[in-house]
N, C-alpha and C positions, 0 to 999 in steps of 0.2 A: 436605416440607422447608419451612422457612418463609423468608417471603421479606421480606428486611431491606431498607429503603436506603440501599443501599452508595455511589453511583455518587461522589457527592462525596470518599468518604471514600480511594475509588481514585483519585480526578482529581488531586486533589492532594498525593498520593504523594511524586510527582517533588518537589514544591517542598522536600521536605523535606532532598534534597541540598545545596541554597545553604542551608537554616538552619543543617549543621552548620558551616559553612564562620567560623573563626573561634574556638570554642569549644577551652580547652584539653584537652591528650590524658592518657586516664587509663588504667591496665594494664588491660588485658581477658584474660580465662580460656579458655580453649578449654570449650565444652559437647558432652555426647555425645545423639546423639538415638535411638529407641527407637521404634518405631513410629510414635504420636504425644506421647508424652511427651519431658520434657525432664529430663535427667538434671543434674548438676554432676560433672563429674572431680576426683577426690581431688585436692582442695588447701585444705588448712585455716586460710590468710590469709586466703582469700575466704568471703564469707557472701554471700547473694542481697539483705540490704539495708542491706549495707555501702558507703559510699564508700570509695575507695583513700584513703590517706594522701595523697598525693601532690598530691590533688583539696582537701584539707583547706584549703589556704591561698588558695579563693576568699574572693570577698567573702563576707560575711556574709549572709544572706536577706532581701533586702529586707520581705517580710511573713512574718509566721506562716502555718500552715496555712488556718488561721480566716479571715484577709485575704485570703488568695490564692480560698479556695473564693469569698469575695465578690464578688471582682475577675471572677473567672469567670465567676458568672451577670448579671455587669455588662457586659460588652464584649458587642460586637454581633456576633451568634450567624454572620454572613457575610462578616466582613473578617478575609481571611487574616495581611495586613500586621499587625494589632493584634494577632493572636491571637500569631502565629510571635514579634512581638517579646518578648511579653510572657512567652511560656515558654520564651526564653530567658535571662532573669532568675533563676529558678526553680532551689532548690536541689536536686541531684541525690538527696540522700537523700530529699528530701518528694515525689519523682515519683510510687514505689507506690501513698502514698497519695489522690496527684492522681487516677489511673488511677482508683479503688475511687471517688472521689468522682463521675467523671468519666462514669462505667457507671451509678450509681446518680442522676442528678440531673439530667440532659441531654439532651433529643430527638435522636433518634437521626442527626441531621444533624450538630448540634453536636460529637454524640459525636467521629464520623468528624472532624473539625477538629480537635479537642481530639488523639486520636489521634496523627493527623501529625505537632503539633506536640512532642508529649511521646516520641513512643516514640523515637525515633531520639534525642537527648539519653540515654535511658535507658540504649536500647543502645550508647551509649560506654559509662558509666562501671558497668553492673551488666546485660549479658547475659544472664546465666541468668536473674537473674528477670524480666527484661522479654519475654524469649523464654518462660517458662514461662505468665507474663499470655496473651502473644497465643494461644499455644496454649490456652487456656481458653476463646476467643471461638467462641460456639456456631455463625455463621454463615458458611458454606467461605468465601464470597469479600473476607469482611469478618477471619478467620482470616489467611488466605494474605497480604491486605495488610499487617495486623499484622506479619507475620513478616518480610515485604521491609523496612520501616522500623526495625524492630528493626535486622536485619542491615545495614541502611544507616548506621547509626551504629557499630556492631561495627568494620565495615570501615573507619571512617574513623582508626579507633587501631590496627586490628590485621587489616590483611586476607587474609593466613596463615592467623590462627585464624577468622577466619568462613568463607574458602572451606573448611577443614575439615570445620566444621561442616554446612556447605550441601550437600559432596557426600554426606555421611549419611543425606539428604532421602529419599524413595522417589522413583521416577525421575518424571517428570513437568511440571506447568505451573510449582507449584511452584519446585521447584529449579531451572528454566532462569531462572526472574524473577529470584528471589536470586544466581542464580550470575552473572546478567547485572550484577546490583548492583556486587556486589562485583569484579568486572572493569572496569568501568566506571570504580569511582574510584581503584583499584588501576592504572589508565592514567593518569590524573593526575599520577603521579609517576614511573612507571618502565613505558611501553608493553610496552617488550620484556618485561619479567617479568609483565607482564595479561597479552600474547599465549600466554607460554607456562603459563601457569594455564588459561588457556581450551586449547589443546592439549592440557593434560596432564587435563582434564577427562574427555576425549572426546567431549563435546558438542558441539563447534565447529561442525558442521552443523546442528546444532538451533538455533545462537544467531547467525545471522549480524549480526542489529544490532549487538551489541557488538563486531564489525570497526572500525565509527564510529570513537568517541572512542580506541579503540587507535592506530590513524593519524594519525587528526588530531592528538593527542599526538604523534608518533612523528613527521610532517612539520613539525611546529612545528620541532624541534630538529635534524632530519637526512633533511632530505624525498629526496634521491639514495637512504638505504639504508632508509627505508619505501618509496619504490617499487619498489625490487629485492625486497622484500622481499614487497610484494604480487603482484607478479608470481609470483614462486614459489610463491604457493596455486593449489591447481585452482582448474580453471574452475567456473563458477557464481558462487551471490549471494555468497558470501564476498570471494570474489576482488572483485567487481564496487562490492563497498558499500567495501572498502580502496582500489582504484585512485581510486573518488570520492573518497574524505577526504583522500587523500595532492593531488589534483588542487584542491580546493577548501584548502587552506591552504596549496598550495608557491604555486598562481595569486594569492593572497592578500599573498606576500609579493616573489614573483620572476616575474609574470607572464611573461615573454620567456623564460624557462629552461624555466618550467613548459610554455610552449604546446610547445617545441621535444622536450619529453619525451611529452605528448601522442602529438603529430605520429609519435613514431617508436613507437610502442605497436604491436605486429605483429597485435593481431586487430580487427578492422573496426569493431565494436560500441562496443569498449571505446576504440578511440582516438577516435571521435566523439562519447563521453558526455564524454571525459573533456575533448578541445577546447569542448565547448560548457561544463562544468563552468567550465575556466579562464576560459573566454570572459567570463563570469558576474558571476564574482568582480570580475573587471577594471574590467566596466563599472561593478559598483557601488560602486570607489574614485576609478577615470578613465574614463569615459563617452567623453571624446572618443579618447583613446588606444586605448582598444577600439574602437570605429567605423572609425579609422581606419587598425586594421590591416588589419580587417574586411574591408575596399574594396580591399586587396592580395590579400588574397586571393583564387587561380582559383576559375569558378564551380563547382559543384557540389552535392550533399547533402551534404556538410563544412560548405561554407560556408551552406549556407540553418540549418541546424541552430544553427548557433555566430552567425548573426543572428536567430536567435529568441531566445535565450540574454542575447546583449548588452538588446535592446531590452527586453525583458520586465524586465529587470533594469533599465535608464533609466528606466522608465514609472513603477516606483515613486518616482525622485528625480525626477524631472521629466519630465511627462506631456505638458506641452507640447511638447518640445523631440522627447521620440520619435515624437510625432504628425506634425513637421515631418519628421523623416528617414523613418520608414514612409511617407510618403506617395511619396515618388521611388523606392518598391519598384514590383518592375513586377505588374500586376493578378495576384492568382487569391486561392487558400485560405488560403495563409500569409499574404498582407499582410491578407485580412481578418482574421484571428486576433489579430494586432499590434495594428492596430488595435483591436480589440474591447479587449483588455486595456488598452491606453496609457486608451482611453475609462473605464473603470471606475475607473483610479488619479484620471483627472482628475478626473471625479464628485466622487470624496470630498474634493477639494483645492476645487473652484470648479466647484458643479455648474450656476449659469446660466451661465457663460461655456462652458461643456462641453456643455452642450446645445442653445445657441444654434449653436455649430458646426456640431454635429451635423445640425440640422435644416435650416441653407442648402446640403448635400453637395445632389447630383443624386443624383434615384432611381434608386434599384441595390445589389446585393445589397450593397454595401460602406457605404451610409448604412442601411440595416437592421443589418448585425451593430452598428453603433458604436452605433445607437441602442438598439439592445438591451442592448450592455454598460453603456448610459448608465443605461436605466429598473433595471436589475437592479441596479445599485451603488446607486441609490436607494432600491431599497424595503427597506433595510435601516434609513437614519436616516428616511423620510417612504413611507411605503405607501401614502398616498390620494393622496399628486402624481404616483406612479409607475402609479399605476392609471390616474390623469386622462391620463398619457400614451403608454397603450395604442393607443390609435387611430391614435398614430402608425406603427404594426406593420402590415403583412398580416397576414391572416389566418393559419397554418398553425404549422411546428412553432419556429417561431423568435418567436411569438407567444405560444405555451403555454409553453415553457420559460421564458418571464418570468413567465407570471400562478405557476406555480410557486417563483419565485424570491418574489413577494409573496406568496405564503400560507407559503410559510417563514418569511419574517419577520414575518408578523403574527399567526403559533399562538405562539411565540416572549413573544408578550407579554400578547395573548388570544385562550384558546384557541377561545371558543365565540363569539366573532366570527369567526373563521377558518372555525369549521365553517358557521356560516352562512351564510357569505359564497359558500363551496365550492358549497354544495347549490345557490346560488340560480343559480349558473351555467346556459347549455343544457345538456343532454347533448352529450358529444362528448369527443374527446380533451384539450381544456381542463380539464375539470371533473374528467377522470381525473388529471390533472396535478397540481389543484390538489390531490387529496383525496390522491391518494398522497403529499404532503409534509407535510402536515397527519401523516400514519401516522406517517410517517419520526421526525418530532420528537417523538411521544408515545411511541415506543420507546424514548427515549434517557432520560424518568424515568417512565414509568409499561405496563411490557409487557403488563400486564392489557389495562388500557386500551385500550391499541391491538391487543390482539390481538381485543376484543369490535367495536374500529370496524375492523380490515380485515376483518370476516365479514359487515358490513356493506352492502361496497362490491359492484356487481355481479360475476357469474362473470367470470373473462379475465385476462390476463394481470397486470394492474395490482394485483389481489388477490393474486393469486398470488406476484407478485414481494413484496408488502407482507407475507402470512403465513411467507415464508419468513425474512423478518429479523426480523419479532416472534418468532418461535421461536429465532432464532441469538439473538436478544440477551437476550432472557426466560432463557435457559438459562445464560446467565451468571452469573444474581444464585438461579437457582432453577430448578435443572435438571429436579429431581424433577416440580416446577410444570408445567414447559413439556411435559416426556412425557407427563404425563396431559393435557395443553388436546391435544395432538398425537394421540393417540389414538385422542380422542373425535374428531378431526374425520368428516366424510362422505369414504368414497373418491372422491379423483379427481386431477384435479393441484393443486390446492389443498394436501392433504395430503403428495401426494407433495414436495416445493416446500418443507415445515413440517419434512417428515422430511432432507430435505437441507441444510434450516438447523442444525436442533442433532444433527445425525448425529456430527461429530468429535466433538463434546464430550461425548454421549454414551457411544460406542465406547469413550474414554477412560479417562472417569469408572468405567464399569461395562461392559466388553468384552463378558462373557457374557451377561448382560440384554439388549444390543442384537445382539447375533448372533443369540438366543433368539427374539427381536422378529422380526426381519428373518426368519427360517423362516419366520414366519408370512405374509409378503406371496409375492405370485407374480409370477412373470414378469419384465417390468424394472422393477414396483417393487421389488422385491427386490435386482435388479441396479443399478438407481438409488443406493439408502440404501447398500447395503454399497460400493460405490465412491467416494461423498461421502464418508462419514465415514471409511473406511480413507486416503482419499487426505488430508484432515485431520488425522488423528493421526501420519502418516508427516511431515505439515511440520513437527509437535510432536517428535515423540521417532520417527525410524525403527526404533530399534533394538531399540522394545516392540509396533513394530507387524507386525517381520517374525518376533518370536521368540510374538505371536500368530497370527500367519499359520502358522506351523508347528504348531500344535494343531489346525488347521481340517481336517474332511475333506475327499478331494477330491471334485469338483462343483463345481456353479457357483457356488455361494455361495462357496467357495475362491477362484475363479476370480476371483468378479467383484471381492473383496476385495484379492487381490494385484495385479486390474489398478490398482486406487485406489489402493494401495501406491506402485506404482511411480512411478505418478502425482505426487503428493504428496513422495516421496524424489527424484526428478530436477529438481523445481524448487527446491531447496537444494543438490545436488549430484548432478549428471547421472553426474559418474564413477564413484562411487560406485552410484550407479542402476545405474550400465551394469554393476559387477560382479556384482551382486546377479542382475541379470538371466541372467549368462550361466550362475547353478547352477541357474535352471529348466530344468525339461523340457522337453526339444525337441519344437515342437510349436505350437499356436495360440497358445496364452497366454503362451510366449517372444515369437513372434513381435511379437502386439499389444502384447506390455512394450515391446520393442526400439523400435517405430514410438513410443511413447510419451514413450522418454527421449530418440531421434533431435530429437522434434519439440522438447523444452524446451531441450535443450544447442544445439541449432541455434542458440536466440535466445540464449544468453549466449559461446559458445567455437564458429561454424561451425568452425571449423580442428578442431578435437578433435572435432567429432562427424561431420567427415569423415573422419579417420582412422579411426577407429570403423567407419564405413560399410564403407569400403574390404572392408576383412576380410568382410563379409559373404559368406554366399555365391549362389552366383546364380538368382535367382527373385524372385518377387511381392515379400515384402519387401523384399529389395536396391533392386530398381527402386523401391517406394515412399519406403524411407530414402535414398537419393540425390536423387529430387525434393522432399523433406523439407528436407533440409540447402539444396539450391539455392535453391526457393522462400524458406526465410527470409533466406539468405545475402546474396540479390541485392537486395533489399531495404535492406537495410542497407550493404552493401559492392559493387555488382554489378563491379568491377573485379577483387577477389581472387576473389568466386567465378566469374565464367568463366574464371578462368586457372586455377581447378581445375575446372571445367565440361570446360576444354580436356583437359586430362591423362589422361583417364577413356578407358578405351575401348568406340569406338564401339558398343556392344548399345544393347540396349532400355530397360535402365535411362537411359542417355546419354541415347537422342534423347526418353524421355519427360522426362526434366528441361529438354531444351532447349526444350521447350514451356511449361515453367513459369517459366524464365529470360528469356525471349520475353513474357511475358505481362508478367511483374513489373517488366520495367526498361521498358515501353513507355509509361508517361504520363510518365515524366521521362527519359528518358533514349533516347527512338525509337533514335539514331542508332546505339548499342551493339547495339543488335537485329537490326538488317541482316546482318548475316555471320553472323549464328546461324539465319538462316530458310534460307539457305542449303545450312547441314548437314544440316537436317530428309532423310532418303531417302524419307518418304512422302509420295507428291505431296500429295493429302488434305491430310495436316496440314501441310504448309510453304503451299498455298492457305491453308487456314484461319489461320494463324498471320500469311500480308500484309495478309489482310482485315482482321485484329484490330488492326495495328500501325496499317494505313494510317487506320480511323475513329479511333485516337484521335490520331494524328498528325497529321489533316487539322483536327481541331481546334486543336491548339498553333501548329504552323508551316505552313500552307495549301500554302504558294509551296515550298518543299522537299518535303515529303509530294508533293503532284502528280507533282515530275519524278520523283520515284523510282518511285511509284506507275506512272505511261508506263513505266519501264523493267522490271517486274517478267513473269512468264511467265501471269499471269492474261489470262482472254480479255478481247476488247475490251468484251463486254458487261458484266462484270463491274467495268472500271475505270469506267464511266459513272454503275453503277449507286452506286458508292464516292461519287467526282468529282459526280457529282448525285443525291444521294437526293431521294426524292420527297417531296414537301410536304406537311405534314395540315394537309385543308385541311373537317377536322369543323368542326359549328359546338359550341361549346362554352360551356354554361349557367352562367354565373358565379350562386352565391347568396350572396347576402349575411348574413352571420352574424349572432344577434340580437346586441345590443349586451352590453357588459359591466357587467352592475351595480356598482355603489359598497358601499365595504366598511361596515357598517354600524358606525354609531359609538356 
């Protein structure tokens, strides 16, 4: 297959939404599709390069054909603003011919521009044939985007007849992009009837981004019956990407309504996205008003969350001012975080006054992170100032992660400064740092390329992670390409790593070829590829992945395919998952589904995948899917889940979750732990389970931990050895790292 490049000509897709925006409406046809051909429905007003009458009483053309092709190869082949203006000018009947000019006379850069800007005009006022054009583009991913643009302008006079047309599509990447299209600006005007296009779809699980703008349309106008409204989808991303939109434009308009609707939100997850969501919004209209609800608020993980939320959101309008209130946070991970960010926004605003700060803090890990976030904002506008103030850093991973942050932005502009700059490093994790960014960015235009420099890089992990995304992303523009470079690699995890990258896409693309493929490997290569790529196509389209799954014999290759199934379908919609799951066969590869959808529903609806649990019946996995649910639950909410911790009774399942419940709420929350060590019946683990509480306890609150610690049933040599651990007292050989050379200029 040969390999085009497309990537520009995908990037700015999107922009072609705000150019139709404006343009009047002309009658559009309904098209029938065929395969891959493009049919026209009997109707004998319309011809494929006809304007409508209606379209007739534009201006006039500003140029001929003749001018215009001039004009073309006159504007400058990378500024989109010129381009978009200028083909909007452009008489709708002279488009075809643009196109044919435009294929034949254009580097294939321009082309992609040129595209954008034409096709979507086209397809208002003459579908069939702009649709029958893009259907003629030899190259899939430069085809498919054609087709989205086409439809993107269909829809904007008729989007009736383009969803028609679009569920005609064969089922796939495809039709989920166009249908996502055409929903999208179909919410622009009337949510409720996007929603129910996308319902009456079937797809709605496959398409959860387009929840988005459904909502946020929908709380513009009536945000009380969008969020009834969201509420009443299952649980999962659906639900979760609607309650965001409706929270992010009711907080937008009525913060005080919206937080109080938040607030009363019954599952743990969702009412804390959705407070920190309003929180957000708030600050970034009234900074002070949000703060100082903020400061009402009791403490807890509600409120740490919903101040990270505020301030992160200040630090882009004023870096100074969140710098001054994060600092009265009391020490640990979060206010270094705050800071780090507030540090970055100021950089870009007044970076010597931002790093003069920086640099008079007292040493500790809290003038490391700011300084970090400081040299890292910088090496994007100055890479040799940001290098000169490496020395400011220790040594380790908070060090490397910036010389990373510079060689991102310095492959960025040049590439073979960058590589040079990389090699001339030591060896060490720095140099792996740097070179794997260097990868990173040569995969986003050139996957050959980077796929010949990560084969380059030594054996271990950092290759590995690098061949696996040169193959995901190479597969994009040239799937065929990237299975043969995969291939040929040498066995080991390198390969395997390659085959996990473009597995979904492959599986997809060509099911039987890659199942054929996969016979060939043994053991958990085999089991590896066939679970990647099944649990990939199942986030794509579930309903082509289990009605392949049904052709498969049984074995492990079956086996290992529908555990990736499940996989992949539970993180779109668990409930769903979860019925899918219960017509397998009872038996192992139920069971490991069940623990599979237990563990993703847990992180979007605990309540629903406790109820789920409940039913189970009693054995290995019960007790695993109950510490499944608790483990994530208490994490997130540890107040509703022990009061479903509570309810449970007392077996084996119970008291092993209450070691998991015990574990999870104990660096924040020690004091909720206490009456749960309690319950434990096995002396063993309720010993083990004070030790755990009492070391990280005795770090946060010394003076509390102690008296409880005295009062617990451990022996006395036990509490001393807590109370006074022993001191290391190695002598320990600091080396000093060579220095860091200078980017060569």
């Amino acid at each position: 297959m040969k390999n085009f490049p497309v990537l520009v000509f995908v990037a700015v897709t999107a922009l072609a939404a705000g150019f139709l925006i404006g343009e009047k409406h002309a009658s559009s046809h309904p098209v029938a599709v065929a395969g891959n051909s493009v049919t026209t429905m009997t109707n004998p007003a319309f011809t494929q390069n006809t304007v409508p009458a209606e379209n007739q009483h534009e201006p006039a053309a500003r140029n001929s054909i003749a001018e215009i092709e001039v004009k073309i190869r006159e504007l400058k082949s990378d500024d989109w603003n010129e381009i978009s203006d200028f083909a909007a000018g452009i008489e709708p009947a002279l488009l075809p011919e643009l196109a044919v000019f435009v294929d034949k006379n254009l580097h294939e850069p321009q082309q992609d521009l040129w595209r954008t800007a034409l096709l979507p005009r086209w397809g208002r006022y003459a579908p069939e044939a702009a649709l029958a054009y893009a259907q003629s583009l030899a190259n899939r991913q430069t085809h498919d985007a054609a087709i989205n643009l086409v439809v993107q302008g269909w829809a904007k006079k008729d989007a009736n007849a383009a969803k028609t047309w679009v569920m005609q599509l064969p089922a796939g990447g495809l039709r989920n992009t166009c249908l996502n299209t055409v929903v999208s600006l179909l919410a622009e005007k009337d949510p409720q009837a996007a929603l129910a296009a996308l319902n009456d779809s079937g797809l709605g699980q496959q398409m959860s981004g387009t929840f988005d703008p459904i909502f946020q349309s929908w709380a513009d106008t009536d945000p009380q019956a969008a969020a009834a409204k969201a509420l009443s989808l299952p649980a999962g991303a659906q639900r979760a990407q609607a309650l965001e939109a409706v929270a992010t434009r009711w907080g937008q308009k009525d913060p005080l309504s919206a937080i109080a609707w938040a607030a009363a939100l019954p599952n743990g997850t969702e009412r804390q996205n959705a407070i920190n969501t309003v929180i957000s919004g708030w600050a970034q209209n009234d900074a002070s008003a949000a703060l100082a609800y903020l400061q009402k608020m009791p403490e807890g993980q509600g409120k740490q969350g919903a101040m990270e939320s505020a301030c992160n959101q200040l630090a882009q309008s004023d870096p100074k001012a969140a710098m001054d209130f994060i600092g009265k946070l009391p020490a640990g991970n979060s206010k270094n975080n705050l800071l780090n960010n507030a540090m970055e926004q100021w950089v870009q605003q007044d970076p010597d006054t931002a790093l003069a700060y920086a640099k008079a803090l007292p040493a500790g890990p809290e003038k490391n992170s700011m300084l970090a976030g400081a040299i890292g904002s910088l090496a994007d506008s100055d890479p040799q100032k940001a290098l000169s103030l490496l020395s400011l850093l220790p040594p380790g991973s908070v060090q490397n992660g910036t010389i990373g942050q510079i060689a991102r932005s310095l492959v960025s502009s040049d590439l073979g400064a960058a590589t040079n700059w990389a090699n001339s490093l030591p060896a060490g994790s720095a140099k792996q740092e740097a070179l794997q960014e260097i990868g990173n960015q040569l995969m986003q235009t050139d996957p050959q390329s980077a796929a010949a420099f990560a084969l380059l890089l030594p054996a271990g992990q950092t290759r590995d992670n690098m061949v696996n995304n040169v193959a995901s992303q190479w597969a994009q523009t040239d799937l065929d390409g990237a299975v043969a470079w995969v291939q040929k690699l040498p066995d080991g995890n390198g390969k395997q790593t390659a085959l996990n990258g473009l597995g979904a896409q492959w599986i997809e693309a060509e099911p039987d070829a890659a199942v054929a493929y996969a016979q060939t490997l043994t053991g958990s290569s085999q089991d590896t590829f066939l679970n990647t790529a099944a649990s990939g196509w199942a986030g794509q389209d579930p309903q082509a992945a289990k009605d392949y799954a049904q052709k498969l014999p049984d074995g492990p290759a079956r086996d290992s395919f529908v555990s990736g199934l499940v996989s992949g379908f539970a993180q779109n919609s668990p409930s769903d998952a979860a019925v899918y799951v219960a017509t397998l066969p009872v038996g192992d590869l139920q069971n490991k589904a069940a623990l599979q959808v237990v563990t993703s529903w847990s992180e979007s609806d605990p309540q629903a995948a406790a109820a789920w649990v409940a039913n189970f019946q009693a054995g290995d996995t019960r007790n695993s899917a109950v510490d499944a649910v608790v483990s994530s639950w208490a994490r997130n909410d540890p107040v509703d889940a022990g009061q479903w911790l509570a309810g449970l009774p007392d077996d084996a399942a119970r008291q092993t979750a209450i070691q998991s419940y015990v574990n999870d709420v104990a660096d924040e929350y020690p004091e909720m732990a206490l009456p749960w060590i309690q319950k434990l019946t096995d002396p063993d683990a309720q010993s083990s389970a004070i030790e755990s509480l009492a070391r990280s306890w005795l770090q946060s609150d010394p003076a509390k931990a102690t008296v409880w610690l005295n009062q617990t049933s451990l022996s006395d040599d036990r509490k001393a050895a807590l109370l006074n651990p022993p001191q290391d007292t190695t002598t320990t050989t600091v080396t000093v790292p060579p220095p860091i050379p200078p980017i060569p200029r």
